[in-house]
N, C-alpha and C positions, 0 to 999 in steps of 0.2 A: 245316613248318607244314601242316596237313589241309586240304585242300578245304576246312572248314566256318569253319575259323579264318578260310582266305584270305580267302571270301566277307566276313566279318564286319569282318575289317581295311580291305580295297576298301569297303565301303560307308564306314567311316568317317573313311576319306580322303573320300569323294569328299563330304563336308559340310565338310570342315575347308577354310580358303583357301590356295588354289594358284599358283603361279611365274605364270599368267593374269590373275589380281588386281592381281597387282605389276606386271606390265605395263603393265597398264591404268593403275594409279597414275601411274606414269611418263610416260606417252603426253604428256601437257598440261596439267600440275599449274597453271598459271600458272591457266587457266580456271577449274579446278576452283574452285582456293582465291577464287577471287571469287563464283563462284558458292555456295559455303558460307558466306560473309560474308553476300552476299544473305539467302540462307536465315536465319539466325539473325537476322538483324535480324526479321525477316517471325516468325520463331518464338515469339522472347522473351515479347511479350505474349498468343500463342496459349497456350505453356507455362503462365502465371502464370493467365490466366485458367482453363486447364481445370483447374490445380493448387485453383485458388481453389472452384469450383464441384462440386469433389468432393468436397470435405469435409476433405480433410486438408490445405488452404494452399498457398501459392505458393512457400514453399520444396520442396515435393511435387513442382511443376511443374516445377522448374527441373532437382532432382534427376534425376528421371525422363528431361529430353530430354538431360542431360549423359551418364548413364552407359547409360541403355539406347538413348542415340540413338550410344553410340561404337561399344557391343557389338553391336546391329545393323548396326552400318554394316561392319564387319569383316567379324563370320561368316555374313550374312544371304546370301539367294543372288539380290538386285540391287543391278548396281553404280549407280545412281541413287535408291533409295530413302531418305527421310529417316523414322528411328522418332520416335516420342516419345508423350506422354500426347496424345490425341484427344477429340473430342468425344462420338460414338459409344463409345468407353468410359466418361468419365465419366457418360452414360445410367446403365449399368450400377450403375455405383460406387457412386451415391448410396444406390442402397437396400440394400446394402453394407455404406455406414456406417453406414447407421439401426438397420441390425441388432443387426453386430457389434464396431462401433467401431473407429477406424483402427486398430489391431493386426490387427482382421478381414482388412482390405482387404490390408493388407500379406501376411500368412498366404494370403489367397486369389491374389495374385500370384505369390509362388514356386511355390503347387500348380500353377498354373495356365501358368509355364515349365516344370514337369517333363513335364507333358502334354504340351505343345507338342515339348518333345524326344520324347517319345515316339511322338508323328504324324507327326513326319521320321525318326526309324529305320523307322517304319512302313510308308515311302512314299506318304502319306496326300494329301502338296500338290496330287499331280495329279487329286483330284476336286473342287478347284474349279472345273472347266472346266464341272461338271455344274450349278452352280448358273445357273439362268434368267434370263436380262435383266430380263423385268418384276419378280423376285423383289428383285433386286440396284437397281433403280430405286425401286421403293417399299420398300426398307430406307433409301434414303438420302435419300429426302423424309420418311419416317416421323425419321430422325434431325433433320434438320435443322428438322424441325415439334417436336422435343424439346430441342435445344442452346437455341432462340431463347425457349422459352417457360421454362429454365433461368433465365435473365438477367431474365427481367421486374424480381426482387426487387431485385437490385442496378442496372439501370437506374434503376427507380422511386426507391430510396436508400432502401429497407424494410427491417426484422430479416427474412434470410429463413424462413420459417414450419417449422415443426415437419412433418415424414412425406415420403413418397419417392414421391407420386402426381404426379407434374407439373402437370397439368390444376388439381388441388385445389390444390397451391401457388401456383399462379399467377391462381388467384381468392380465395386469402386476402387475397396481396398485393398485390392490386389496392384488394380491401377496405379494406387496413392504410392504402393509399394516398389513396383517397377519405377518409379522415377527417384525416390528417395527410399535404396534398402535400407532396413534396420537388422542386422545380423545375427544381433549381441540377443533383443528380441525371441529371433524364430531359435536361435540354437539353447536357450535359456524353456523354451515351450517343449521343444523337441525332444531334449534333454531329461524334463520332468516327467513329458508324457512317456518317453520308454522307458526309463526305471519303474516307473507304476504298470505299463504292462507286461514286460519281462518278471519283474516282482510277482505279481500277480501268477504267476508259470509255476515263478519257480518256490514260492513260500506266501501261499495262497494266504494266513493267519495275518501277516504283518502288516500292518497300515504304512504301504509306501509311499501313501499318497505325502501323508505330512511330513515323514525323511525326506522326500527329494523336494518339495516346498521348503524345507529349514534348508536344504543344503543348497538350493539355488540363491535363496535369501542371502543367505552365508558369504555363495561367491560373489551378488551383486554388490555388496556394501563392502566387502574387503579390496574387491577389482576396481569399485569406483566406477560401476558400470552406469555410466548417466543414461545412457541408451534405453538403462531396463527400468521405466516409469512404474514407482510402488503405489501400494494402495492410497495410500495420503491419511492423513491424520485421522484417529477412528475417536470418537468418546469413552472416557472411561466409566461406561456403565450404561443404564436404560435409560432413556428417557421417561421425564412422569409422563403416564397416562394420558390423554385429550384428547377431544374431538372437535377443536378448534376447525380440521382438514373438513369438516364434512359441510358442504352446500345444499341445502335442502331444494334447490331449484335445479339443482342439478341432476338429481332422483330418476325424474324418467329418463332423461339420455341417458346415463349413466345405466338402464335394468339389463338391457341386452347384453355387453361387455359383461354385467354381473353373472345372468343367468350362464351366460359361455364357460366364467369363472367356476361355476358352482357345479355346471356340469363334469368339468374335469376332474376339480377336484373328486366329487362323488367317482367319478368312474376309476381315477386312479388309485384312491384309498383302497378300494376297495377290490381292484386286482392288487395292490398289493398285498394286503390284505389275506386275499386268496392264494397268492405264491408263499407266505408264510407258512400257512397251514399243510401246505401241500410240504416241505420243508419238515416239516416236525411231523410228531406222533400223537395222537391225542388232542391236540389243539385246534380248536375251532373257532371264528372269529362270530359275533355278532353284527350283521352289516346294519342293521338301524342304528344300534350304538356307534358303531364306528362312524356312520353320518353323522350323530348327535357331539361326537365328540370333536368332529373335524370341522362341524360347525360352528362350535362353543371356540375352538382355537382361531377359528376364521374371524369370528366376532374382535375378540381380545387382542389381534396379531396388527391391527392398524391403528389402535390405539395408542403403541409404543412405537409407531413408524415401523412395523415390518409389514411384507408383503404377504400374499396370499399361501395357505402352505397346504401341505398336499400328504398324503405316507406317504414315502421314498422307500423305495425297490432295492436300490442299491443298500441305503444305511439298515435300513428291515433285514434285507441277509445277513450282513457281519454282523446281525445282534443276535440273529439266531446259529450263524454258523460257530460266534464263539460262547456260545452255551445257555442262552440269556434264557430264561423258563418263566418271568412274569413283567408285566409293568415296571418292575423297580430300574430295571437294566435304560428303558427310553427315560425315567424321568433324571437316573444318572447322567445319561449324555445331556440332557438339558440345564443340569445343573454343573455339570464340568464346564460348559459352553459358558455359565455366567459367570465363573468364575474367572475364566477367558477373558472375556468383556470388562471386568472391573478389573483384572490385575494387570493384564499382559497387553493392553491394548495399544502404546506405542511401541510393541514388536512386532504387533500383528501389521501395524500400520507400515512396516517396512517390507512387506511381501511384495516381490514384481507383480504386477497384473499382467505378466508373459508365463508367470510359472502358473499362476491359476488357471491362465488360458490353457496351458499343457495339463494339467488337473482336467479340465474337461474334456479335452479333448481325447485325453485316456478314457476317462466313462461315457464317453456318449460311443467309443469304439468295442467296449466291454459290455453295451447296452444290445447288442444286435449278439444273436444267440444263430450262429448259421448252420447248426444243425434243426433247430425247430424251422429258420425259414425253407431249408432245403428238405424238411419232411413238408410242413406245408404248400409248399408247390408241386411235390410230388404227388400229393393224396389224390386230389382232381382236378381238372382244367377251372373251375370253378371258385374254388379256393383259392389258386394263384392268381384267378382276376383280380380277387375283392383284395386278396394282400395288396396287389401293386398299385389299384385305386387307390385303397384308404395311403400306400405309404405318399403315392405321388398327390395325392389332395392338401396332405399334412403338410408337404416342403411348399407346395404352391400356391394353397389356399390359407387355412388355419385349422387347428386341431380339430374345433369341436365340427364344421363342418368338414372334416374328415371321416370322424366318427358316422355324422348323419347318412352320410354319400356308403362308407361301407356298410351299414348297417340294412339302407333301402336296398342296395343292390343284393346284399344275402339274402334279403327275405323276398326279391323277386325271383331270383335263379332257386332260393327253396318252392317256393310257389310252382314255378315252373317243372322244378325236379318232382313234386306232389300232385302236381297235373297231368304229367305226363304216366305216373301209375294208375292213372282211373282206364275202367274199359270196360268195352258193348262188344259182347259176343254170342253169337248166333249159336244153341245149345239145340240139341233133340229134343221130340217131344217124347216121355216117358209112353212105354209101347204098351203096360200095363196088362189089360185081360184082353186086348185085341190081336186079331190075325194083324197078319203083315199086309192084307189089302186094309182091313178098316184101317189099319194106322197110316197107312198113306195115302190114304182120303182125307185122314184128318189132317194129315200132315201136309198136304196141298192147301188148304183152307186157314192154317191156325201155324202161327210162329210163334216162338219163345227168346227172349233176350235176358242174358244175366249183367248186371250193371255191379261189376265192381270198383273199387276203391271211391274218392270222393266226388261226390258232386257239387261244386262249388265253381265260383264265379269265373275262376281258371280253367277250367276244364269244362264247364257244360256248354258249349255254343258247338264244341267237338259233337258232342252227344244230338245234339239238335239235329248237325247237317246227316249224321248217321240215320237217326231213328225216319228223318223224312223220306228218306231215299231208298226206301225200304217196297222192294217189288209190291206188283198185285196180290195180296189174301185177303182175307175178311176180321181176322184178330188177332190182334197182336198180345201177348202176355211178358208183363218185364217183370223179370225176378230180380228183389231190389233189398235180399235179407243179406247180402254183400255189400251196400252202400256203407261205408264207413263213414261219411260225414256228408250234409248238406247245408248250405244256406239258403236263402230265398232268392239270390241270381239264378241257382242252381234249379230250386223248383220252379220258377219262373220260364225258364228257359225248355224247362220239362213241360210246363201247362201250355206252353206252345204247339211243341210237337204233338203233344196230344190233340191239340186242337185242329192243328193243318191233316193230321190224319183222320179226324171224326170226320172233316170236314170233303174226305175222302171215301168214307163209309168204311173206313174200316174201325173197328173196334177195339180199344185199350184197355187192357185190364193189369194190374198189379198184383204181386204177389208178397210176401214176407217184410212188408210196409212196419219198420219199428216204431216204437213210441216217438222218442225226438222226430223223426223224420216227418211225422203223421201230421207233429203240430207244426212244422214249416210247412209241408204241401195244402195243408189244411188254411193258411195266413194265406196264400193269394190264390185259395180256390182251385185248387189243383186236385183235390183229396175225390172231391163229389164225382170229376172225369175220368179219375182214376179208380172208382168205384162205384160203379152206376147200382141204382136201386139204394145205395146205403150198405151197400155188401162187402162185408170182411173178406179176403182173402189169405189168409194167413199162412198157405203153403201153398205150391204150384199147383197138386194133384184139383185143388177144389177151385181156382181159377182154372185150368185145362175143362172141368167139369162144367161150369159157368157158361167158356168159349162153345161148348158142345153145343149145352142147353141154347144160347143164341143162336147158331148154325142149325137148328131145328123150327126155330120158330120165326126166322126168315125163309124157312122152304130150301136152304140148301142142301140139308141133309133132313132125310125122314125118317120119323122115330125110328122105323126099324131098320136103317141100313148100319146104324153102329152099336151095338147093345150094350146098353148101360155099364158102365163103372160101380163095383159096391160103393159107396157115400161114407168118404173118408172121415175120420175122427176127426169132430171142431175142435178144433185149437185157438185160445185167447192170441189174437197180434201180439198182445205183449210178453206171450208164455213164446211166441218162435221167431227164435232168434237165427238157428239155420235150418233153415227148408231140406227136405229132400231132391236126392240128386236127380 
């Protein structure tokens, strides 16, 4: 086998699951499998309703946390994670269906696993680490200000309205509401949603979500509440397998809505992912795996009619909060889920779609943590910008260009926060063996500037209008063994000023010039003007000496009016790293 082979077989081991996994299964299955019962109970109603609210039903929902919550839970790369359909995705979905009609959504799910596979061959996981708190804060208030305003219609007990603007929909249906209430409806939503958050207070362990879902069910069918419109008939079991849905002409319209698809996905697995770990001791998640896995689910999840699936935050915590320690605990809720599916499914079929509404409407309320948002806005002016952008883009525009919009703005106001630490400052000339007249002979003739932090495209046009505007002498010396970083805008912008000064008669010399810097000043020709003759200057004392030697052999100074300096120790550029003071 070649080198190039081996590489490519090791990588592809090291996504697939390992004799590790299976240990870990092992370790305390007893736990696990309670903690997966947990889970599924706490899921069922989450599934149905995000299945409900997507457009393609709650046989969708259920699909989707059976098969892409087993295939994640396998090849995913945390042993704690629960997949399934989410809220944060059905965001996305809706305007999805409006488009392209469920065949779309399905079609947009498998492109949307291939990608995913293809950002964990890529080793792509590990730049989630780059994505910004307040970015990642105001995506999931912007979500959760989108899930709850989801539900208004089916709270309310409305048709819900026609187009994929949330805001717009949720003042039709308010309209539709005001002319014909539905009572039975909102007190049935209202009802579920605060026994689940009261719950939540006051016996944080108990899945109150499915108690007040069984007990609202309970009062609709014994009250005869025709008001409160139930699920409607569900299938007893999966559908086979097919790809009957998929248009091959449909491929490139369909890649943008995927890649959107695939982006969330990826970004939210894998803060979930990250809140797990953070949760436990010990545990680390793999994020190329965890792409390879949530791709493989993404693949398989449109084949049996489920939607797109994503980890889930919420179902992730209660598998860790009630004790879950490997894989076995997620592929238990997946397999209670199908069991769900095949036995109970004209029970399940009689849930109001007002109490699911109230299910959501609880965790998209539970979803907003207003102690991080109120440290978040507190930290810096900066930070609470990018929160209330990314949250306000999310409700108004759509996720992923949420993300995009917080993401460019962090990394302008960091640019700018990293610009604003570069600085030119006017330093003494070292007084050395000289009286205090020779040195302010010299010191009338010859300046010295130290140039600290970066010099890059942000910050050097600053340096330019500095360095031009710089009185009548004859040399100038930049100490530059404090440049922490430069690019080629940077030295470009530099071989400028050098140049408008040459061009001036006065003279540019550098000092403490490091390796990297040497080969950017050196790319657009900057290196030669900043060191005439081909002369190392690798600490200030031997440029100051340099500056002398010129000011003698232009006649401004003669030999003997300043008596030589002893001939400092050479030093390699690349041995001086900090100059003397």
């Amino acid at each position: 086998m070649t080198s190039g082979a081996r590489r490519v077989w090791t990588r592809i081991t090291s996504l697939l699951p390992g004799h590790d996994d299976l240990a870990d299964v092992r370790r305390d299955p007893r736990r696990d499998l309670l903690a997966g019962l947990t889970v599924a109970i706490v899921a069922l109603p989450l599934a149905l309703g995000f299945g409900v609210s997507s457009g393609l039903g709650a046989e969708a929902g259920l699909a989707t946390a059976v098969v892409a919550g087993s295939l994640a839970a396998v090849f995913g790369g945390s042993n704690l994670q629960v997949s399934g359909p989410t809220g944060a995705m059905t965001v996305i979905l809706v305007p999805i269906v409006g488009t392209y009609g469920p065949t779309g959504v399905l079609t947009v799910g498998l492109m949307a696993g291939v990608l995913l596979v293809a950002l964990a061959a890529m080793r792509a996981g590990k730049y989630m680490q780059y994505v910004p708190a307040p970015v990642v804060e105001g995506f999931t208030l912007g979500i959760a200000c989108v899930i709850g305003l989801q539900q208004i219609p089916n709270a309310l007990g409305v048709t819900k309205p026609e187009g994929d603007r949330v805001l717009v929909l949720t003042w039709r249906a308010v309209e539709e509401f005001a002319h014909a209430p539905n009572w039975t409806a909102v007190g049935l939503a209202v009802a579920v949603a605060a026994v689940m958050l009261a719950g939540a207070r006051w016996r944080p362990t108990v899945p109150f979500s499915i108690v007040a879902v069984i007990a609202a069910t309970v009062v609709a069918q014994l009250a005869h509440l025709d008001a409160a419109q139930p699920i409607g008939d569900l299938p007893s079991g999966l559908p086979a397998p097919t790809l009957a849905f998929l248009d091959l002409g449909a491929l490139g319209s369909l890649l943008g809505p995927a890649v959107a698809v695939a982006a969330l996905a990826a970004l939210e697995s894998l803060l979930s992912a990250s809140v797990a770990d953070g949760m436990t001791v010990g545990q680390r998640h793999d994020p190329d795996r965890e792409l390879f896995g949530q791709g493989l689910a993404n693949i398989a999840s449109p084949l049996f009619g489920g939607v797109p699936a994503t980890g889930a935050i919420a179902r992730t915590a209660v598998n860790v909060r009630t004790g879950a320690t490997s894989r076995l605990a997620s592929l238990t809720h997946a397999a209670v889920l199908a069991v769900i599916v095949f036995a109970a499914a004209p029970l399940v079929s009689m849930i109001p779609l007002a109490a699911l509404a109230g299910v959501l409407l609880a965790t998209a309320i539970r979803m907003v943590e207003v102690g991080s948002l109120r440290a978040m806005a507190r930290a810096t002016r900066s930070d609470a910008l990018i929160l209330v952008l990314t949250a306000v883009a999310t409700l108004a525009l759509d996720l992923v260009y949420a993300v995009i919009i917080g993401l460019v703005v962090a990394g302008a106001l960091a640019l700018r926060a990293v610009a604003q630490q570069a600085r030119l400052d006017q330093v003494p000339l070292d007084r050395g063996d000289h009286t205090a007249e020779e040195h302010a002979l010299l010191a009338e003739h010859i300046v010295a500037y130290r140039l600290d932090g970066p010099l890059f495209f942000a910050a050097a046009h600053r340096f330019l209008l500095e360095l031009t505007e710089v009185a009548d002498v004859r040399v100038i010396v930049l100490r530059m063994a404090r440049v922490s970083t430069m690019d080629a805008t940077g030295a470009l912008v530099l071989k400028d000023a050098v140049e408008k000064l040459t061009r001036r008669g006065i003279l540019v010399l550098a000092s403490g010039i490091r390796s990297g810097q040497r080969q950017v000043l050196d790319s657009v020709g900057a290196l030669e003007l900043l060191q005439p003759d081909g002369r190392e200057y690798a600490t200030t004392p031997e440029a100051i000496r340099a500056a002398r030697d010129h000011l003698e052999l232009t006649g401004i100074l003669s030999a003997d009016t300043v008596p030589q300096q002893p001939a400092p120790k050479p030093a390699l550029p690349s041995e001086s790293q900090e100059e003397p003071a």
